[in-house]
N, C-alpha and C positions, 0 to 999 in steps of 0.2 A: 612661226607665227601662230597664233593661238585664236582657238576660229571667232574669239571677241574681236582680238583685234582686225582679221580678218574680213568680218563683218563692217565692223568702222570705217576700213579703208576701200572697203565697197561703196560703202555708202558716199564716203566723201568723192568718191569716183562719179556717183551720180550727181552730189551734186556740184562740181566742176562742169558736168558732161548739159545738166539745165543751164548751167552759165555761158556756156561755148555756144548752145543752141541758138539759145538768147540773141547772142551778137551775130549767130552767120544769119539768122534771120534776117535784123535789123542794121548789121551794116555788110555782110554780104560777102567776108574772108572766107576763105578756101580752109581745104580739112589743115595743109600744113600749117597753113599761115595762125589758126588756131591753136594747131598741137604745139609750134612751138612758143606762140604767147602764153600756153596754162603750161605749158612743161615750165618754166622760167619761175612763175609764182610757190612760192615758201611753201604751202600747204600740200602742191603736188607732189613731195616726197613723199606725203603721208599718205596720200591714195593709191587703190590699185591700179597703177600706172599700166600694165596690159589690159585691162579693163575700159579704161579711157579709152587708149587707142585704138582696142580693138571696135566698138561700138560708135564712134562719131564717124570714119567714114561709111563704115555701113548705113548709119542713120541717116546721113547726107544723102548717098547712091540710092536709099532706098527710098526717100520720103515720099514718092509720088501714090506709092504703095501702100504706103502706112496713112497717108492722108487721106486714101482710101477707104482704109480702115475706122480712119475717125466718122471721114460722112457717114459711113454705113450705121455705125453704132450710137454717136452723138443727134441729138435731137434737135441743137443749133448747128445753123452751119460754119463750116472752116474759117468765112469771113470774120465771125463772132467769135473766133479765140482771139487772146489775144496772146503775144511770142512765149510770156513763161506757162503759160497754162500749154500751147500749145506743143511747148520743145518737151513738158514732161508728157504729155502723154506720146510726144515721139519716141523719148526712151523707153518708158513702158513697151510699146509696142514692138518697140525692135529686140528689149528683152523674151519678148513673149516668143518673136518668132525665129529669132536667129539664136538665141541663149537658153534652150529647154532642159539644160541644166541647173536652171535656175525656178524654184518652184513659182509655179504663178499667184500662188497668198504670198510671197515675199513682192513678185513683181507690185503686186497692187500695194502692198503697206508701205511699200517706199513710195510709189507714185503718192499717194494719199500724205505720206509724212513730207513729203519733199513742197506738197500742192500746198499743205496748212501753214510753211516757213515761207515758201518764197510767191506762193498764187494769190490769186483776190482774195477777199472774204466767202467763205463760202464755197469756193471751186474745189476743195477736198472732194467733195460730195460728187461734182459733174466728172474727176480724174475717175476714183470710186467705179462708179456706173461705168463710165466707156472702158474701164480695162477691165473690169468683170468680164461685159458682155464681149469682149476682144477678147478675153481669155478662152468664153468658150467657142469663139469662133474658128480664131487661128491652132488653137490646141487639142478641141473638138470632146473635152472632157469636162464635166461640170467639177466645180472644184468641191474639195472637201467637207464635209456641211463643218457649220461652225460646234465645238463639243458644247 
């Protein structure tokens, strides 16, 4: 696999993984009951399927944590997300803290690309900010300057 495609099939993993959020949010299915509704749709072949898996139950077991995370950092509170603005900065977060493999300018460009496709108008910007300032929290490193 060639690390474009690579890339792609990450990405599509993310956004499968905002879509899963979405629904445990609002209607309240369990890690399986989710895994094997998105394992079943067409596109799930093309994503990185241990990726998916690995990340939704963690994100589930951990949310108390990460949500946390948000109050801490976000300047509205938790009541004022609403479930997709909400599920991606979950994955952000749980990238940040359980996947440090994964550099944290990638974490934020996909929350910010994921936040402009599928978030309000405008919530790129508030994804942005709270995984910056999450980045330097749970990582404890300021990132890269920009060149």
């Amino acid at each position: 696999m060639t690390s474009e495609r690579g890339a792609r099939a990450r990405h599509l993993a993310r956004e499968l993984l905002v879509k899963a959020l979405y629904q445990w949010q609002l209607a309240g299915h369990g890690v399986a009951e989710l895994s094997a509704q998105f394992a079943a749709l067409p596109e799930f072949e093309r994503c990185d399927r241990d990726y998916f898996a690995e990340l939704l139950p963690v994100i589930v077991h951990d949310v108390e944590a990460l949500d946390a995370v948000i109050a801490r950092q976000a300047a509205r509170g938790l009541e004022q997300l609403d479930a997709v603005g909400r599920g991606i900065l979950l994955l952000g977060l749980a990238e940040l803290k359980h996947r440090v493999d994964v550099p944290s300018k990638v974490v934020i460009n996909e929350g910010v690309e994921l936040a402009k496709r599928y978030g309000a108008a405008e919530s790129f910007k508030f994804v942005n900010a709270v995984l910056d300032k999450s980045a330097r929290e749970l990582r404890g490193a300021p990132l890269e300057p920009k060149p």
